[in-house]
N, C-alpha and C positions, 0 to 999 in steps of 0.2 A: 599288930605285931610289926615292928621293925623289918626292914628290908636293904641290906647291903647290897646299893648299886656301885655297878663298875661300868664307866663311862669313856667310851676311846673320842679323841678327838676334841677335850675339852678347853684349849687353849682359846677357842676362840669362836663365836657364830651363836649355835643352838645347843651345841655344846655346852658349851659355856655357861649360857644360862639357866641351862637347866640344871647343871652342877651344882652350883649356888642356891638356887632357890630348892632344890632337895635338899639341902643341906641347912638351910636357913629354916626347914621345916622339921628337922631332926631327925632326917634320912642317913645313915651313914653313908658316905658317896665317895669311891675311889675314882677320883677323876685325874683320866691320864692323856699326857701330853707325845706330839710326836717328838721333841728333841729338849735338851737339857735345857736349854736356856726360857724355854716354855716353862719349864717347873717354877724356876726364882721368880718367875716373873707372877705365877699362879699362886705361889705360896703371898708375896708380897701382897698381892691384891685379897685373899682371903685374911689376913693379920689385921688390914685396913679397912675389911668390913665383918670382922668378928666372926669370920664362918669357919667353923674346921673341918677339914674334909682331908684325906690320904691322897698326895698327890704324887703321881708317881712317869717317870718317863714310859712310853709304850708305844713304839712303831710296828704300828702289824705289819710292816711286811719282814720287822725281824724277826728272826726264826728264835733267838735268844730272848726278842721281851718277852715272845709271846710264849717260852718255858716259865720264866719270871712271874708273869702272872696266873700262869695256873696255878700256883701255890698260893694265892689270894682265897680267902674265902666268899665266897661272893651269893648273893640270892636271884638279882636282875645283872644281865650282858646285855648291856646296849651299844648296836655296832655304831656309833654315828661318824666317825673319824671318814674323811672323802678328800678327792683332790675332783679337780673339774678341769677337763683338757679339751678345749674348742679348736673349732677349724673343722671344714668338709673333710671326710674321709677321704677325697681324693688329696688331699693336703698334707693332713697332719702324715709328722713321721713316726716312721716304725716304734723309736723308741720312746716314743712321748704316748702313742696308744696301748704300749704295753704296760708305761706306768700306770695309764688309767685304771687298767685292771688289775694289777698288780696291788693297787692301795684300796679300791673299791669291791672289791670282790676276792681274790687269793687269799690277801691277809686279812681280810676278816672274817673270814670263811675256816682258815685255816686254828684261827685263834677263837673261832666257836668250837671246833670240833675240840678241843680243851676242855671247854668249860660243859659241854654237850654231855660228854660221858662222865662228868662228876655230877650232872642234874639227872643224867639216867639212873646214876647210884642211888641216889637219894631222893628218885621219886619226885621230887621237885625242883621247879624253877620256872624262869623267865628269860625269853630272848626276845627282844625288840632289834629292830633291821631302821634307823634311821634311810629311808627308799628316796624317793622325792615322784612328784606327780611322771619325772621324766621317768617313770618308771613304767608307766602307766600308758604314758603316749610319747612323742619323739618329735622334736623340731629339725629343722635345716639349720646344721653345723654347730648341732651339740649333741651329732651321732654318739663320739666314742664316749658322752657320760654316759646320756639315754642307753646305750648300750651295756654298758656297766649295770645301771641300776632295772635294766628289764630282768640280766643274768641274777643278781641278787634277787628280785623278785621272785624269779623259778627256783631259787636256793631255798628263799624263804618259805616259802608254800609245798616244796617237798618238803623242808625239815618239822613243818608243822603236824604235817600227817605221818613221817616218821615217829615225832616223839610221843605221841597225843599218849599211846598207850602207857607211856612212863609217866603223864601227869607234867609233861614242861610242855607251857604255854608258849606260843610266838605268835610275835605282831610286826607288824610294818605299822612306820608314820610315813607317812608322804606331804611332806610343806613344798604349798605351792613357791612361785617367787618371791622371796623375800629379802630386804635387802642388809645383807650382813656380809657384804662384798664381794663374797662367795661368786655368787655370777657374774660379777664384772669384770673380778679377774679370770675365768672362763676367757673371754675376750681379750685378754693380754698376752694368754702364754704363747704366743705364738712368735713372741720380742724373743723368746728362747728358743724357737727351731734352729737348729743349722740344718738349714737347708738355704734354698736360693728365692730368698723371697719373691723375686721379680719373675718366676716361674710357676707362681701358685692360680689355682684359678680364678682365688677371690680376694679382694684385697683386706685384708684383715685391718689394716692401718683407719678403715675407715666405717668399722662394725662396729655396735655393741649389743650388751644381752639385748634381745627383742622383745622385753614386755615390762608394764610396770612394777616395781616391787612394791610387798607390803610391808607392816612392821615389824619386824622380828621378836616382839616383846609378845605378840597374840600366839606364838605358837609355843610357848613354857605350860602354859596351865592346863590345856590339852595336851600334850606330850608328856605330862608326868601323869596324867589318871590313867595312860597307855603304861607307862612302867612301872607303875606301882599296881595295875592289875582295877583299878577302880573303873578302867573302860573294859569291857570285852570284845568289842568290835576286833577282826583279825587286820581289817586294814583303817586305816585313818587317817582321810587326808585332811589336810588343815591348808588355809580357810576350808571349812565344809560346803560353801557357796560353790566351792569349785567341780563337787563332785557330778553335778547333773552335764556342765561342760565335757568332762573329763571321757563321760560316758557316752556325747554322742560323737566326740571322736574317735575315740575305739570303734563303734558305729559306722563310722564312716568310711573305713577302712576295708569294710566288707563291701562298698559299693565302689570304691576308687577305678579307675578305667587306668592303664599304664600311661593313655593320649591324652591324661586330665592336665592339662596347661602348658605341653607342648608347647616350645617355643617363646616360653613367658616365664620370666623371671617369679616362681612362690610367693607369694605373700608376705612371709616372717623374713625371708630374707633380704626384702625390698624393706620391712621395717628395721631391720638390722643396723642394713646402711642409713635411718631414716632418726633413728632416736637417738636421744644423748644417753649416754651410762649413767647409770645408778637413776633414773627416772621414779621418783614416788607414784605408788597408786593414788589418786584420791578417795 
């Protein structure tokens, strides 16, 4: 049976590809963009490679798309639409950490509970939580995403045991690093504070992401057996290589002392300053 997905965030990433290739598989796929000139631009590139798909503007954090699209008939809500705002919490300003939650969490959140009580009605459905591992664990001076997507996480895992009774399924994907620029520009926005750069703690001018990315094309064919329901797994990270790491970090977090490297410059943030951007894994 058929399944109409509704995808936020499709202009561009994992989005993106995963729009397409449900679509190229004869998924009905409403893939929606955050501003108009993302639609011409999605519609052109679907006409060029023969896919048809419902492309439609949708910024959660508007109160108006997000009436717009409840009138969508829909089967799968996949939150995956994110922005990423780096820089130490002692840094970053007010209103650049409030966008982060604002687009990561508010309005996606806001534009589930939409669709939530139309899947209550009808007994069924699916919500998937595009999370990412920063969900999971947290680096030095990618607080306000990590932060973002732990709060998603504990959204996600109440609204799991909320709905269960009504028969609507939720998942979280969590892809590790990957490079769809996503993370590197983490590492730029900070060309946009007004604030006084020369008073920040860290120099941002000479960071970037801290680890190597992998290829973005490994996480489409896992990521649709989560939204089309052919995984049942509740969480799923991707690479799956990652998950044994993933775990003895959380781990390690129970054994952390406050005096654990006192004086000494973290690790990721010595590789921060250490690596070039956009770095392939091998």
């Amino acid at each position: 049976m058929t399944q109409t997905v509704l995808i936020t965030g499709a202009g561009t990433g994992f989005g993106k590809n995963i729009a397409f290739a449900l679509a190229e598989k004869g998924n009905p796929v409403i893939a929606t963009v955050e501003v108009m000139s993302q639609v011409s631009a999605l519609e052109q590139e679907a006409r060029e490679r023969g896919v048809t798909m419902q492309i439609e503007k949708l910024d959660v954090t508007n109160a108006k798309d997000r009436e717009k699209a409840w009138t969508w008939d829909i089967d799968v809500l996949v939150n995956n639409a994110a922005v990423k705002e780096g820089g130490s919490l002692v840094d970053i300003p007010e209103e650049n950490l409030r966008h982060q939650f604002e687009a990561n969490v508010f309005g996606p959140i806001l534009l589930t509970k939409g669709f939530a009580r139309k899947m209550v009605e009808n007994k069924s459905g699916r919500i998937v939580f595009v999370s990412s591992v920063s969900g999971i664990t947290t680096n030095p001076l990618s607080g306000p995403y990590s932060g973002s997507k732990h709060t998603v996480e504990a959204f996600a895992l109440a609204l799991s045991k909320e709905l269960q009774e009504f028969n609507v399924e939720v998942s979280t994907i969590n892809p590790g690093p990957y490079l769809t620029g996503f993370n590197d520009r983490e590492f730029e926005t900070w060309k946009n504070w007004e604030t006084d750069l020369s008073e920040t703690v860290f120099d941002y001018s000479k960071t970037a992401f801290p680890s190597e990315q992998f290829d973005p094309h490994e996480v489409t064919e896992p990521a649709i057996k989560v939204i089309l329901g052919e995984t049942k797994q509740y969480r799923n990270v991707i690479p799956e290589k990652m998950v044994s790491g993933l775990k003895e970090k959380q781990q390690a977090v129970w054994d952390k002392k406050t005096t654990d490297g006192l004086g000494e410059r973290n690790e990721t943030v010595q590789k921060s300053y250490d690596i070039e951007p956009g770095t392939p894994a091998e």
